[in-house]
PAVOLO-319352 format. One record per residue (C-alpha): z, x, y; chain. Coordinates in nm, 4 decimals, m for minus. Layout:
BEGIN
<rec up="Z" east="X" north="Y" ch="A"/>
...
This chain:
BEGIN
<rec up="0.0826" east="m2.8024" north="1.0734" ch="A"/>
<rec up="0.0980" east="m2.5655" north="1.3892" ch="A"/>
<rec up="0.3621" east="m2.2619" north="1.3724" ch="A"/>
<rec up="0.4513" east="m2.0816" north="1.6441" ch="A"/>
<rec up="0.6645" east="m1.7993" north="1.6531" ch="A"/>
<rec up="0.6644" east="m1.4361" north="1.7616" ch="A"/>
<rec up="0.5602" east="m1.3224" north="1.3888" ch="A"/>
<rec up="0.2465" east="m1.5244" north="1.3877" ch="A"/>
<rec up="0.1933" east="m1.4234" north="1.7672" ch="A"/>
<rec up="0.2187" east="m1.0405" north="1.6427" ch="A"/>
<rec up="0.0248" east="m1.0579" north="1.3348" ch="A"/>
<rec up="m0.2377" east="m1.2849" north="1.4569" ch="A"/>
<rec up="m0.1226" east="m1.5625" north="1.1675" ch="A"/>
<rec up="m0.1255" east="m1.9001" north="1.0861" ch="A"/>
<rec up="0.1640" east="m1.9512" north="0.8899" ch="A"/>
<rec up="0.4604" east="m1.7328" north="0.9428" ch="A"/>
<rec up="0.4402" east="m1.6531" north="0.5537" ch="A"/>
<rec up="0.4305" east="m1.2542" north="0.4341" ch="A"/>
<rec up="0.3279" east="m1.1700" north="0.0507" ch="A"/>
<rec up="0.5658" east="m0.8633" north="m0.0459" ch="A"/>
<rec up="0.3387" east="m0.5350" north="m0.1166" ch="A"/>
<rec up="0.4741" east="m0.5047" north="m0.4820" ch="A"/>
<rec up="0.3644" east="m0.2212" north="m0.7368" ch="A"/>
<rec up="0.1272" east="m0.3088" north="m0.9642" ch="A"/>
<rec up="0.1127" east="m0.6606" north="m0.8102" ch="A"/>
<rec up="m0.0368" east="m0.6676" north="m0.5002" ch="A"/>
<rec up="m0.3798" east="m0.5503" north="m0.4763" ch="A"/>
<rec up="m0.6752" east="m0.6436" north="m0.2581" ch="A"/>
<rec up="m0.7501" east="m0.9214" north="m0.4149" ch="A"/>
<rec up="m0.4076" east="m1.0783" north="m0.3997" ch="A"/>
<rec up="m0.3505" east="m0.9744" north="m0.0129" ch="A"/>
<rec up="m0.6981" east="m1.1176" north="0.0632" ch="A"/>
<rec up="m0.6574" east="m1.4292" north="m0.0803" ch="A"/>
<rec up="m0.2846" east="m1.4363" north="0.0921" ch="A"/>
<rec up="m0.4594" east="m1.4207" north="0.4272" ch="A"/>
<rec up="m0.7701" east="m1.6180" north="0.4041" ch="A"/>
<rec up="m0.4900" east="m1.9318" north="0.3677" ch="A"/>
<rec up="m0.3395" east="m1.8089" north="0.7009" ch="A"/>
<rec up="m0.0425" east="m1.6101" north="0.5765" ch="A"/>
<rec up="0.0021" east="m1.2301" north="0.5193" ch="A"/>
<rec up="m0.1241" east="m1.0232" north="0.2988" ch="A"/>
<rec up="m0.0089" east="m0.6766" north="0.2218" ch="A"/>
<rec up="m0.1439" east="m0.4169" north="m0.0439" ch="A"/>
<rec up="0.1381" east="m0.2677" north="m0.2167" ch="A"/>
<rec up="0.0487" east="0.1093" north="m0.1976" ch="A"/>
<rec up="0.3521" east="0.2586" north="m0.4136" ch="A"/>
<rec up="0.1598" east="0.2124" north="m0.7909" ch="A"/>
<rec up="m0.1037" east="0.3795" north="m0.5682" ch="A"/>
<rec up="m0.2208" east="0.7262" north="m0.4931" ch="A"/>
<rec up="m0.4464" east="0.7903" north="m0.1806" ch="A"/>
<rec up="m0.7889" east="0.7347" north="m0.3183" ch="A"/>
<rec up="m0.7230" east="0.3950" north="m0.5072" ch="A"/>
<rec up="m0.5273" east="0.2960" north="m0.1644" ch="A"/>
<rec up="m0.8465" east="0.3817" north="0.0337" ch="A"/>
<rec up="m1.0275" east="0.1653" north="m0.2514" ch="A"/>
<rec up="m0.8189" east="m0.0871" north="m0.2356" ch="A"/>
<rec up="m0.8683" east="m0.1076" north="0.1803" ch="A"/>
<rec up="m1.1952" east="m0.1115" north="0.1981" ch="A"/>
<rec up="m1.2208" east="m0.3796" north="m0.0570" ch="A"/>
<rec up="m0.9683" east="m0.5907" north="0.0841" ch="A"/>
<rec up="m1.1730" east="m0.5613" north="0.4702" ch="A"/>
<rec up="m1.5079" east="m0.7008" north="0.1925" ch="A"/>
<rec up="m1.3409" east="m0.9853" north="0.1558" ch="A"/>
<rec up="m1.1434" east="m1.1300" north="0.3981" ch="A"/>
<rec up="m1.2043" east="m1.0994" north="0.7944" ch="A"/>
<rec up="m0.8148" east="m1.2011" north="0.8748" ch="A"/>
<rec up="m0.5569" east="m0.9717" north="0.9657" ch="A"/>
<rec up="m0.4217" east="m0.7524" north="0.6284" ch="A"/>
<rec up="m0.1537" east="m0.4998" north="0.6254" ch="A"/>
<rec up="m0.0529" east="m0.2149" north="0.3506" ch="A"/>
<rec up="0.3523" east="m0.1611" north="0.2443" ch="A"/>
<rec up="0.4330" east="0.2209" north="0.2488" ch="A"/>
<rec up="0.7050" east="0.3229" north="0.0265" ch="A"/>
<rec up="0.8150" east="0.6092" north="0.2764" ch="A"/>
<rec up="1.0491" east="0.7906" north="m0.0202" ch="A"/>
<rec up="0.7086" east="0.8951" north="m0.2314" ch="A"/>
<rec up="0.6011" east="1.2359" north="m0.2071" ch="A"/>
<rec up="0.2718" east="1.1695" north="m0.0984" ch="A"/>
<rec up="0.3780" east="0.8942" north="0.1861" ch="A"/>
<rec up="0.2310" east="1.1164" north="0.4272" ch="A"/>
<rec up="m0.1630" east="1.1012" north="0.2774" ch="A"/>
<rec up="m0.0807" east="0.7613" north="0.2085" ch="A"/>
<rec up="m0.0014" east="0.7231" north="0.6174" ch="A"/>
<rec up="m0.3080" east="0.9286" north="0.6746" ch="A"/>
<rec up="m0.5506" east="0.6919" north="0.4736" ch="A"/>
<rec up="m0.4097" east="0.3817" north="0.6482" ch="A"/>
<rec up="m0.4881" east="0.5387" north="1.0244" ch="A"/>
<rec up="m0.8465" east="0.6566" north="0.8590" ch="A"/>
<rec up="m0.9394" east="0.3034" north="0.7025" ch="A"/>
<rec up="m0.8193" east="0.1262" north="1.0523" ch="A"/>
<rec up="m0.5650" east="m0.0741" north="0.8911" ch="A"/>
<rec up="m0.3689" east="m0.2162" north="1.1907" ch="A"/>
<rec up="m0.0398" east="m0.3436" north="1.0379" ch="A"/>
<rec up="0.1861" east="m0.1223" north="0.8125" ch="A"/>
<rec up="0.5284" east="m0.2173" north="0.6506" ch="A"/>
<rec up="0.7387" east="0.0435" north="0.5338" ch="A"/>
<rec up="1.0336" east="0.0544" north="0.3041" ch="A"/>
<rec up="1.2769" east="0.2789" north="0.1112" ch="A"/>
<rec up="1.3351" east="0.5505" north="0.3696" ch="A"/>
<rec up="1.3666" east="0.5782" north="0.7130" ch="A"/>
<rec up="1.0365" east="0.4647" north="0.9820" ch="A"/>
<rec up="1.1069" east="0.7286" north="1.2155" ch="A"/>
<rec up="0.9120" east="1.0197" north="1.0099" ch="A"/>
<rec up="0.6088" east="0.8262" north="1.0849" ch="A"/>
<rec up="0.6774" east="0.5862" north="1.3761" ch="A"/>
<rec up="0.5339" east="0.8133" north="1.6091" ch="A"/>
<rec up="0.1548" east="0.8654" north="1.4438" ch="A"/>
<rec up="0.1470" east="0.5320" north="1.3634" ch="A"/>
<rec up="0.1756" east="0.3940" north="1.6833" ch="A"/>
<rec up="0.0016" east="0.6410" north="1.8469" ch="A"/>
<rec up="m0.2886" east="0.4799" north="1.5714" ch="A"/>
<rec up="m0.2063" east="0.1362" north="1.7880" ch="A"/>
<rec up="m0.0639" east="0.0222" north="1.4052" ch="A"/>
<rec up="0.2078" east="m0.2557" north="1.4086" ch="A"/>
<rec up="0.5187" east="m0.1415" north="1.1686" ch="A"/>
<rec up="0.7562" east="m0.3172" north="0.9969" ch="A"/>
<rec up="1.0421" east="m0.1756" north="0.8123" ch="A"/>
<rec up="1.2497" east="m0.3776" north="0.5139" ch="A"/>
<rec up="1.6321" east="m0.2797" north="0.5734" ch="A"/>
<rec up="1.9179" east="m0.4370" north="0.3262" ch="A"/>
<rec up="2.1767" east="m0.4598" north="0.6232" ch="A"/>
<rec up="2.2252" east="m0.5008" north="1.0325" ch="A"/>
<rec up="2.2874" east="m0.1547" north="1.0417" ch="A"/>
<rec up="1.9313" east="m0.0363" north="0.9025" ch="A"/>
<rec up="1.8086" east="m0.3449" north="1.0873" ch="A"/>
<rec up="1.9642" east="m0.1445" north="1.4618" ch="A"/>
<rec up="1.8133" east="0.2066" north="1.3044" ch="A"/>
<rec up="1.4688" east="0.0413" north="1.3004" ch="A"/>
<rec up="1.4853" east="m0.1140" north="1.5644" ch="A"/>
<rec up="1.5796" east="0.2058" north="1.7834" ch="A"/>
<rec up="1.2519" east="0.3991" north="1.6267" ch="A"/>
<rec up="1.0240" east="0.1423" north="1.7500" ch="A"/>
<rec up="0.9435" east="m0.0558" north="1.4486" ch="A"/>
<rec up="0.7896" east="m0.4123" north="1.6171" ch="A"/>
<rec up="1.0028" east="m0.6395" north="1.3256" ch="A"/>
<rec up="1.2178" east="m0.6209" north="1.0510" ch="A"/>
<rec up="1.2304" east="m0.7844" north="0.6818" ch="A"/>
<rec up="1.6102" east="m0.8847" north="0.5953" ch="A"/>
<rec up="1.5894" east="m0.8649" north="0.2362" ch="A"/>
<rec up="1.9150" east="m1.0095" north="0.0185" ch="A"/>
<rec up="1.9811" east="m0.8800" north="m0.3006" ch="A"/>
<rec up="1.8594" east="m1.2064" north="m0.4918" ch="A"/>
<rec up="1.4897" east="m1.0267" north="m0.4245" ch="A"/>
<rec up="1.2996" east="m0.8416" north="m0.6890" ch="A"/>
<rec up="1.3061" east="m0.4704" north="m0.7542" ch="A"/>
<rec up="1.4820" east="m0.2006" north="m0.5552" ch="A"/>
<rec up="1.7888" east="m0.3537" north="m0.3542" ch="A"/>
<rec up="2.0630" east="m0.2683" north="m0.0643" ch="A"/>
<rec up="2.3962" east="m0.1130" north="m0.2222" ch="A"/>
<rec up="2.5566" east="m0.3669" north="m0.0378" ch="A"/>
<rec up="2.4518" east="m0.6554" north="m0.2089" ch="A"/>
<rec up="2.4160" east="m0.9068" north="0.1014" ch="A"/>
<rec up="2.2533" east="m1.2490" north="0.0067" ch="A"/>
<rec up="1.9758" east="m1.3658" north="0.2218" ch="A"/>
<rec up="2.2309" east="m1.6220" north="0.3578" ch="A"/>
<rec up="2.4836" east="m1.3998" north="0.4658" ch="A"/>
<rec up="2.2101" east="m1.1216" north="0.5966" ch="A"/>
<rec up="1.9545" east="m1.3013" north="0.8127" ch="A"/>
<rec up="2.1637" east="m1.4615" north="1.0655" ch="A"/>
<rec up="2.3082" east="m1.1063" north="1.1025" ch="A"/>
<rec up="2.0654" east="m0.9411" north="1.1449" ch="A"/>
<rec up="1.9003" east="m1.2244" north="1.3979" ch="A"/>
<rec up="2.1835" east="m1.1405" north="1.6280" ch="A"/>
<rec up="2.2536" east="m0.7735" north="1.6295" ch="A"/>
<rec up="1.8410" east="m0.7316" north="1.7338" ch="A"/>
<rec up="1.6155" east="m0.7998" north="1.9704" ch="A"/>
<rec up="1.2674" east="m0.8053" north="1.7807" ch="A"/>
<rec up="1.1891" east="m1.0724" north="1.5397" ch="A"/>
<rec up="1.3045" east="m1.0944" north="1.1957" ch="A"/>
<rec up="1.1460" east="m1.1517" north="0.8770" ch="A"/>
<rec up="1.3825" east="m1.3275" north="0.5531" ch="A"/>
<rec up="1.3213" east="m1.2105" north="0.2557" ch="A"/>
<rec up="1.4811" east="m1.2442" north="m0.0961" ch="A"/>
<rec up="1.5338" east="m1.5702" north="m0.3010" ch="A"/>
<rec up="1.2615" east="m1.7519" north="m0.1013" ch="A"/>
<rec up="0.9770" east="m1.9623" north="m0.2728" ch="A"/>
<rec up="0.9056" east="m2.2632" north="m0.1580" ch="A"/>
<rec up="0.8947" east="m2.4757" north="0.1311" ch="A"/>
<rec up="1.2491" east="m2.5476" north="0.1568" ch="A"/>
<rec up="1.3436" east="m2.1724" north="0.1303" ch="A"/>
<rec up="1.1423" east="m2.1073" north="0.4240" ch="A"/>
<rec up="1.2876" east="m2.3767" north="0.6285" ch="A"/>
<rec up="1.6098" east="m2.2435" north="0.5726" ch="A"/>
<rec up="1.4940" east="m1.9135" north="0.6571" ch="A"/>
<rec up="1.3488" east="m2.0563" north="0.9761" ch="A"/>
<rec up="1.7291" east="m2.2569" north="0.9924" ch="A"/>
<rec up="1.9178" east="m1.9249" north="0.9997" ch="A"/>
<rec up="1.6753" east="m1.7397" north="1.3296" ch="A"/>
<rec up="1.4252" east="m1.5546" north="1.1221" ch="A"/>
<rec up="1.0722" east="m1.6063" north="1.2596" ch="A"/>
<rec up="0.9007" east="m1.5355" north="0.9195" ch="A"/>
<rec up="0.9238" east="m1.4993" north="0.5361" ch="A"/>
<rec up="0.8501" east="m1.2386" north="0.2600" ch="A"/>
<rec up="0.7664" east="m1.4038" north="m0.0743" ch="A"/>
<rec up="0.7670" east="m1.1329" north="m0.3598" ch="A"/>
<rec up="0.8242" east="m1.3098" north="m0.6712" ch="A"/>
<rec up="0.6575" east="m1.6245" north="m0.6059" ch="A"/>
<rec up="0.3195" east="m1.4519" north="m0.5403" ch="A"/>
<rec up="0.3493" east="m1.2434" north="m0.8187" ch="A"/>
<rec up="0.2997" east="m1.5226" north="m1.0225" ch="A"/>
<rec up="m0.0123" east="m1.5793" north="m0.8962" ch="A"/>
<rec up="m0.4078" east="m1.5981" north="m1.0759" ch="A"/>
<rec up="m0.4937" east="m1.3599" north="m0.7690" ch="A"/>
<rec up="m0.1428" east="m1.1126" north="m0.8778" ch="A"/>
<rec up="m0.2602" east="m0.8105" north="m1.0544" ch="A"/>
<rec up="0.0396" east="m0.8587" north="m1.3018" ch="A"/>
<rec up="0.0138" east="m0.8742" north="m1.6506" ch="A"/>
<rec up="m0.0175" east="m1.2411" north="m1.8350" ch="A"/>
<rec up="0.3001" east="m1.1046" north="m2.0379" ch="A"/>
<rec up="0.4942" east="m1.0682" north="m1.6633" ch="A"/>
<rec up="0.3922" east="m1.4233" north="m1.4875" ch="A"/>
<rec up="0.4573" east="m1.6001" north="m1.8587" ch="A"/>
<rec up="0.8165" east="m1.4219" north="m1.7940" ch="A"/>
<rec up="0.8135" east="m1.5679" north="m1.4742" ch="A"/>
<rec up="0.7373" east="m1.9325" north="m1.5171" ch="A"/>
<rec up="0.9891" east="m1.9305" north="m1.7888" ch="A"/>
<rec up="1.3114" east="m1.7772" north="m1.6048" ch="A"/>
<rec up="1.5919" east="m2.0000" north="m1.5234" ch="A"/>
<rec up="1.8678" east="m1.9115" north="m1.3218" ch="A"/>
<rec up="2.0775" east="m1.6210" north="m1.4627" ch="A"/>
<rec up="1.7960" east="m1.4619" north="m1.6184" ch="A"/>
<rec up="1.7615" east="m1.1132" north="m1.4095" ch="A"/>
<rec up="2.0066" east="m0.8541" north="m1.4265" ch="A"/>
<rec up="2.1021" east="m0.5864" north="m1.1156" ch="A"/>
<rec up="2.0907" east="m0.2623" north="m1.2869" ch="A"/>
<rec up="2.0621" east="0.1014" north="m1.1683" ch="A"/>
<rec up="2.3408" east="0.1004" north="m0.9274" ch="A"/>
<rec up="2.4471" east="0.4559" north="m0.9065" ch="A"/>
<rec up="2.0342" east="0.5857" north="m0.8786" ch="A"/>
<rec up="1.9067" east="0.2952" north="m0.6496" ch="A"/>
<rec up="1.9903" east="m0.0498" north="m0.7486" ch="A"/>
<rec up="1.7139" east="m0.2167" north="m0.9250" ch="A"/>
<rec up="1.6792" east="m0.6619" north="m1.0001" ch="A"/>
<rec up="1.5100" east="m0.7318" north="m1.3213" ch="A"/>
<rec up="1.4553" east="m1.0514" north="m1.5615" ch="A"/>
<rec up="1.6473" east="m0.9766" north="m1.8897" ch="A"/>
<rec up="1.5210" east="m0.7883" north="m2.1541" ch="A"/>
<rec up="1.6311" east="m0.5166" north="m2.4414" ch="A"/>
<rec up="1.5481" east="m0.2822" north="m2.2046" ch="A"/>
<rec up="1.7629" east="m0.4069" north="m1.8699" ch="A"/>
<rec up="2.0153" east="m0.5200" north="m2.0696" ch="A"/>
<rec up="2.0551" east="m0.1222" north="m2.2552" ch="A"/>
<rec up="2.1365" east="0.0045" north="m1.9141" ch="A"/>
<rec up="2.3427" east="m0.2311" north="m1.7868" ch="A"/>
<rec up="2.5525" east="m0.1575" north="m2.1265" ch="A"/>
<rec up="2.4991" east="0.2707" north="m2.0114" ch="A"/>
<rec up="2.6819" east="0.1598" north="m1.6858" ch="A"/>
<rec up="2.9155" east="0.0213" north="m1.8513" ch="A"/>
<rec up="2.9852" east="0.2781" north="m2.0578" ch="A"/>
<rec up="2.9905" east="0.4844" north="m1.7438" ch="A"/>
<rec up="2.6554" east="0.7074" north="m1.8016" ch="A"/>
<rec up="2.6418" east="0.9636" north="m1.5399" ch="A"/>
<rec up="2.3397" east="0.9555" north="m1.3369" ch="A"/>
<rec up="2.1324" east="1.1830" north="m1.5059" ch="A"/>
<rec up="2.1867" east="1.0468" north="m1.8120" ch="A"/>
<rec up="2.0678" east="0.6971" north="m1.6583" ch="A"/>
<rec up="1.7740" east="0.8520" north="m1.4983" ch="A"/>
<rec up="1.7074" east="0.9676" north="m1.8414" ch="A"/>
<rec up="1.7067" east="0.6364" north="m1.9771" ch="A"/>
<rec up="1.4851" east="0.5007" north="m1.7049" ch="A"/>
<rec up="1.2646" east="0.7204" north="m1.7477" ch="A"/>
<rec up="0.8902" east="0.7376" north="m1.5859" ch="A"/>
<rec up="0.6603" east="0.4782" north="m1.5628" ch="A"/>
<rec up="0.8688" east="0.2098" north="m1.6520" ch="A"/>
<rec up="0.7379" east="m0.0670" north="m1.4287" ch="A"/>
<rec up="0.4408" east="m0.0409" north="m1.5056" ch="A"/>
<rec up="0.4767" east="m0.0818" north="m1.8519" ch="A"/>
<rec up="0.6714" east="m0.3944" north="m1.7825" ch="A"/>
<rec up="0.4910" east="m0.5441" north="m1.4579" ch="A"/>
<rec up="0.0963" east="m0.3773" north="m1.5163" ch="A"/>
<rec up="0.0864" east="m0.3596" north="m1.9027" ch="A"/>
<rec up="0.2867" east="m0.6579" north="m2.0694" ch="A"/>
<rec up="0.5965" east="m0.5288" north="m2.2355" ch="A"/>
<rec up="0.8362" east="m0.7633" north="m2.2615" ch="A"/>
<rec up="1.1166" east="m0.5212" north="m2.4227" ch="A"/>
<rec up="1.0987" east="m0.1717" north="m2.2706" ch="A"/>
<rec up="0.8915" east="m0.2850" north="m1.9459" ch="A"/>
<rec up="1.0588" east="m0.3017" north="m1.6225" ch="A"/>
<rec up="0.9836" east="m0.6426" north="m1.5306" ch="A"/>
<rec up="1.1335" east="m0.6454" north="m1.1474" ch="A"/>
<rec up="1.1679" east="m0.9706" north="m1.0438" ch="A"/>
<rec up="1.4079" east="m1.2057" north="m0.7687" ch="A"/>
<rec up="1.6276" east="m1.4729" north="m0.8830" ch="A"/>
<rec up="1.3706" east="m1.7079" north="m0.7038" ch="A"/>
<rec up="1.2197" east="m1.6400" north="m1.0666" ch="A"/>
<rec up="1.4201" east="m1.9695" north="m1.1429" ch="A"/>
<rec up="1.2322" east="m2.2104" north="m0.8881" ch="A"/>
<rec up="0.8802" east="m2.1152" north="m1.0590" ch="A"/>
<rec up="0.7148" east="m2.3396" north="m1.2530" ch="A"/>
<rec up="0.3894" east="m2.2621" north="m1.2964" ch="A"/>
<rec up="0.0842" east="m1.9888" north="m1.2237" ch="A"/>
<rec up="m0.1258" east="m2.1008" north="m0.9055" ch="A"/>
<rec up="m0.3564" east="m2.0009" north="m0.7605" ch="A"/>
<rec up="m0.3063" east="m1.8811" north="m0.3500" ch="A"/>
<rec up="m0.4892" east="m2.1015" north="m0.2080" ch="A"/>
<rec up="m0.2645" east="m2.4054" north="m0.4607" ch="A"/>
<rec up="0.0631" east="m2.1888" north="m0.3593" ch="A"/>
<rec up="m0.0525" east="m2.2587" north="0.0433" ch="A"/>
<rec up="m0.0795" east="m2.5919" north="0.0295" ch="A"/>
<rec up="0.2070" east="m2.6724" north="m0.1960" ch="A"/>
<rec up="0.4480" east="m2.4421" north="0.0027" ch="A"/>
<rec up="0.3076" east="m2.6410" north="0.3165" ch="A"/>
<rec up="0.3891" east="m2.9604" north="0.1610" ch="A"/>
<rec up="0.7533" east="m2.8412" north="0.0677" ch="A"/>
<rec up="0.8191" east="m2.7693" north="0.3948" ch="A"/>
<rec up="0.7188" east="m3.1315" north="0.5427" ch="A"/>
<rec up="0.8837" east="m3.3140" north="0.2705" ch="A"/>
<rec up="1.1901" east="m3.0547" north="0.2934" ch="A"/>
<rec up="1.1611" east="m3.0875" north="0.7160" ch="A"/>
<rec up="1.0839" east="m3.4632" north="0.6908" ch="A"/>
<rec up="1.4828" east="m3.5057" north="0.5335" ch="A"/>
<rec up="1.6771" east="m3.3071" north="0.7938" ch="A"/>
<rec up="1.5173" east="m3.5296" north="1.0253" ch="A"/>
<rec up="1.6478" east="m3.8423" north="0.8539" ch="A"/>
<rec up="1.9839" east="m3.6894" north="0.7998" ch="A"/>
<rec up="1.9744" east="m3.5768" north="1.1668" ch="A"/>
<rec up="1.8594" east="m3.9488" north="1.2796" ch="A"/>
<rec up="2.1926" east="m4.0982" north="1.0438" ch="A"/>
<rec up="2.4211" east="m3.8511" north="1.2069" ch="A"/>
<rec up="2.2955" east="m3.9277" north="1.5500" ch="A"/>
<rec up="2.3275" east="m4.3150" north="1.4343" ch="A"/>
């Protein structure tokens, strides 16, 4: 199956198919294996500092000779070293999220880097676009971890976003499987961002505790939380479901920031606890089943998408009829 749009032109791709840089998820060996199938994969650098990010680089060039890319979390305090190793190591494709591209725009193109910002809304979407970012990721609020305090779906966002800009747009959120990504492809966007589904991968440097979590969500089983310090989705726990209560109860924030504490996802996420971990997850939780490996996850996303493709045609052939 060929695929050619303006996201697999710019990132030199087969498939049109992004793996989310998560914390404590995506590693090198999880962004490798992502694009030795033809997809994208990124190294998520914010459970990193500089050092294990340079580590982590040159690793991921050891084993795979496809195009790789790093996610910068631009609000950490050390985004700038983290910048600075990514120009050092070469790395040619850098998305960047939680703050805004234009502090760093200008050295990293000047580094001939591709960037790519994640933006909740049309109006971030227009701000990135304006710095010189090459794409954007529309991500809806059914995605994992830190959301937009608008709470657009994926549905609603994408098309939105696909006509206020000019450069191509990425979906994210809610999307993992083949017929999430023809939709995705439906509404304009020329590529998708799977987070949750690659998490719940052999290659995922989660915990066993996290992808068992995972396989076993159904729908209604995460929890937005967090939404007066930087809304947060989450799979239900003691933990997520004592600070939805504090909101409730109308905690102020520093009292919630209190109860959130440090280090909280990776206690859920990197070490296993299923009560006081923040396990950050997307309501795509729900559609998996079970723990695959990439190279599995490839071909059964590929085979979605015929199947899923293969029936719009048929209905498209009756309505013609």
């Amino acid at each position: 199956m060929k695929f050619d749009t303006r996201i697999t032109k710019l990132f030199n791709i087969e498939y049109p198919v992004i793996q989310a840089g998560m914390v404590w998820v995506s590693g090198w060996k999880l962004a490798s294996a992502v694009s030795n199938c033809g997809g994208l994969g990124l190294i998520g650098s914010g459970s990193m500092k500089p050092e294990l990010l340079r580590e982590h680089i040159q690793k991921c060039r050891a084993a795979t000779d496809k195009p790789f890319g790093v996610n910068i979390p631009l609000l950490r305090g050390d985004a700038e070293e983290l910048v600075n190793v990514v120009i050092e190591e070469g790395v040619r494709i850098v998305f960047s999220s939680a703050g805004n591209p234009a502090k760093f725009i200008d050295i990293l193109k000047k580094n001939n880097i591709i960037v790519v910002h994640v933006v909740p809304s049309t109006k971030f979407a227009l701000k990135a676009e304006s710095a010189g970012c090459d794409a954007v990721v529309g991500e809806g609020v059914e995605a994992g971890g830190h959301n937009g305090i608008d709470e657009t779906t994926t549905l609603c966002l994408i098309p939105q976003i696909v006509d206020a800009v000019k450069i191509p747009v990425i979906a994210a959120g809610g999307i993992a499987d083949g017929r999430g990504i023809l939709a995705a492809l439906s509404l304009g966007a020329e590529g998708v961002q799977l987070g949750t589904r690659f998490a719940a991968t052999v290659e995922s440097s989660a915990h066993p505790n996290y992808k068992r979590k995972v396989v076993e969500s159904k729908d209604g089983d995460t929890v937005l939380a967090y939404k007066k310090i930087g809304l947060v989705r989450m799979m239900k726990n003691d933990f997520a479901l004592r600070s939805v209560k504090a909101e409730e109860e109308g905690w102020d924030e520093n009292k919630l920031r209190e109860l959130l504490g440090k280090k909280r996802e990776r206690l859920g996420i990197f070490e296993g606890d299923e009560t006081e971990g923040e396990m950050e997850a997307g309501q795509s939780s729900g559609l998996v089943k079970e723990i695959l490996t990439v190279e599995e996850l490839f071909k059964k996303l590929l085979d979605e998408f015929r199947q899923a493709s293969q029936r719009i045609k048929i209905i498209s052939n009756q309505t013609e009829a």
